[in-house]
Structure formats: structure tokens, C-alpha cells
C-alpha positions in Angstrom: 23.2 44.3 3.7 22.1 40.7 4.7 19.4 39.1 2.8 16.1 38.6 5.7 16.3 34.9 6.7 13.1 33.3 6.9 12.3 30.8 9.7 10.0 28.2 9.3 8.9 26.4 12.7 7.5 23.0 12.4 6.5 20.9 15.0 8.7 17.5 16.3 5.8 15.8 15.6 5.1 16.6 12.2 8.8 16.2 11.4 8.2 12.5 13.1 5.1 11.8 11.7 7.4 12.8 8.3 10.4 10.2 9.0 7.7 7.6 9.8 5.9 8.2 6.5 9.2 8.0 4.3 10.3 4.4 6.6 7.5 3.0 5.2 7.4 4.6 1.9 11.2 2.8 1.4 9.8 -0.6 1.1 6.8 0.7 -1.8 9.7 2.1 -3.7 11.6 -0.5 -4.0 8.7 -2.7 -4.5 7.7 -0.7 -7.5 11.1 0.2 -9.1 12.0 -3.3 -8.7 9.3 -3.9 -10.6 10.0 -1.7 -12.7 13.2 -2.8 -13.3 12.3 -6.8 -13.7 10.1 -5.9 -16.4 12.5 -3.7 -18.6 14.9 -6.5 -18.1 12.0 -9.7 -19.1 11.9 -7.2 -22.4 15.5 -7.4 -22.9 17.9 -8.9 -20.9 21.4 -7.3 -22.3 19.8 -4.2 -20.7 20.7 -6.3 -17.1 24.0 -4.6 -16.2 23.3 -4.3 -12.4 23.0 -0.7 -12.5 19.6 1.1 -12.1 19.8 4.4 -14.3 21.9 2.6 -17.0 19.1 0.0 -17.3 16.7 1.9 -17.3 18.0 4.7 -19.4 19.4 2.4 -21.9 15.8 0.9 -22.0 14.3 4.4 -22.7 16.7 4.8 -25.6 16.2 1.7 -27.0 12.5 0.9 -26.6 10.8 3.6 -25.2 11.3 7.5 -27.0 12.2 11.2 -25.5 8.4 12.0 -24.1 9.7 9.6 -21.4 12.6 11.3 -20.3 10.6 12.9 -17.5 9.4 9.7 -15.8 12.2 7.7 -16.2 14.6 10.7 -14.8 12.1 11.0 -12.0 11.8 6.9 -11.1 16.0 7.0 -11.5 15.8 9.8 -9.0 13.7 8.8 -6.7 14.9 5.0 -6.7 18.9 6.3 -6.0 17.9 8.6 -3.1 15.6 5.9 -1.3 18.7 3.6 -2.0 20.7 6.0 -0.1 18.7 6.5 2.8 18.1 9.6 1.5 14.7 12.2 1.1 14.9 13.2 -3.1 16.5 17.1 -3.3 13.5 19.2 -4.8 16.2 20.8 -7.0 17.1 17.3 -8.4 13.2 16.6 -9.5 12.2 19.8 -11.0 9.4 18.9 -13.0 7.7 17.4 -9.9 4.3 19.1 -8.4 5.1 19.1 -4.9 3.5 21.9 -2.7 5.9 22.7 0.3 5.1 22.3 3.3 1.5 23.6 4.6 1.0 24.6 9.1 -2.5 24.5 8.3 -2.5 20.5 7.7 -3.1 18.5 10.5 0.2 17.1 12.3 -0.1 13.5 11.5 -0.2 14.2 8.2 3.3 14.6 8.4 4.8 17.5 6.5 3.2 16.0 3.4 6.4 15.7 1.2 6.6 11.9 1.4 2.8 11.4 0.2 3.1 13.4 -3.0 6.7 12.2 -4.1 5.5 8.4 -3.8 2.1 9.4 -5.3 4.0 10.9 -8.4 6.4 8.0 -8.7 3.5 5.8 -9.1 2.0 7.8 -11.7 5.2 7.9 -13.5 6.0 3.8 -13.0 2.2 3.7 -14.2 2.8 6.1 -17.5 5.9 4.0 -18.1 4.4 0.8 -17.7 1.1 1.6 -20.1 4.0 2.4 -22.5 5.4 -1.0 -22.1 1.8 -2.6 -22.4 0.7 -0.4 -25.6 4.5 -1.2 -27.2 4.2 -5.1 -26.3 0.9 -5.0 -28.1 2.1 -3.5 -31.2 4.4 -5.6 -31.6 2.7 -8.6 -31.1 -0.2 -7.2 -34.1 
């Protein structure tokens, strides 16, 4: 016996309004992993090797500690699929709070996907940063 399929119809506008959100969401992405990244690297540049998740992992290891694991998987993730033309695979982020898809919200609003991914990669880039911050100021004491 066949497992029921379940059929999900979703309006070619909402699915444009969708593609239009993520279009612009590339350029905030890159704006704020870039950022990201130019800051790890001002901390230590031997962690400059040209490749995202190495530098930023490598940072993570050597400065930051395992309750960042999370954030820093989630900014690699995000970063690589942007770079890649590419929407993030659910799967790939699983500690991410995104609520699926929802008829009941208006049709500009897109499917809604977008929104909450680049909300959470700025709370992440911001948990990382204040990390940075705190450490720097630690040190400097």
C-alpha cells in the first residue's frame, strides 16, 4: 500500500512574492557574513585561508568555545547556500525555528521562509558578535 501524498497548493504569487524576498535577502547575507568574516579575520589573520567554514570554524575552536557551535554551523549554512544561489535545506539547519509555510498569511508576505531564516541569521551573527565584544574586553582588562 502507497503512503497518502499530501498536496500543498500555493499561489504563483506567494511563491513570487517568495523569490523576490530571498533576491534581496542575498545582498543582507553577504553583507552580514562578510562582516562577520572581516572581523574574525581583524582578530587573527592566520585564520584568513579564503574559505568561509574553515575560517570561521577554525575561529570557533580557537577563540570562541562549543556553546557556539549552533550559530556558527547556522551562519556557515546559510552563507554557503546564499553563495550558491541556493534557499538553505531545512534538514541542513535543524536547530532553526522556522514555522512552514502558513495559507492564512497574506500573499505578499511571501511564503514567509525567507523572513525568519535571515531574522535568525542575524540573531546568531549578533550572539556571535557580543561574544567577540565580551572576549575582546576581557582581554584587554
Amino acid at each position: 500500500k502507497e503512503p497518502a501524498s499530501t498536496t500543498i497548493e500555493i499561489e504563483k504569487t506567494r511563491v513570487e512574492y517568495e523569490l523576490d524576498r530571498y533576491q534581496h535577502a542575498r545582498i543582507h547575507v553577504f553583507e552580514m557574513t562578510l562582516g562577520l568574516e572581516k572581523k574574525i579575520i581583524d582578530i587573527d589573520k592566520t585564520l584568513n585561508n579564503g574559505n568561509f567554514r574553515e575560517t570561521i570554524n577554525n575561529w570557533r575552536v580557537e577563540y570562541g568555545d562549543d556553546s557556539l557551535k549552533s550559530q556558527t554551523g547556522f551562519v556557515i549554512e546559510m552563507r554557503n547556500a546564499f553563495s550558491h544561489n541556493q534557499c538553505p535545506s531545512i534538514t541542513r539547519l535543524p536547530n532553526a525555528p522556522i514555522e512552514m509555510y502558513d495559507p492564512q498569511n497574506p500573499p505578499e508576505k511571501g511564503m514567509g521562509i525567507i523572513d525568519q531564516l535571515v531574522a535568525h541569521l542575524e540573531s546568531n551573527i549578533s550572539q556571535i558578535n557580543q561574544y567577540i565584544q565580551d572576549h575582546q574586553k576581557r582581554s584587554s582588562q
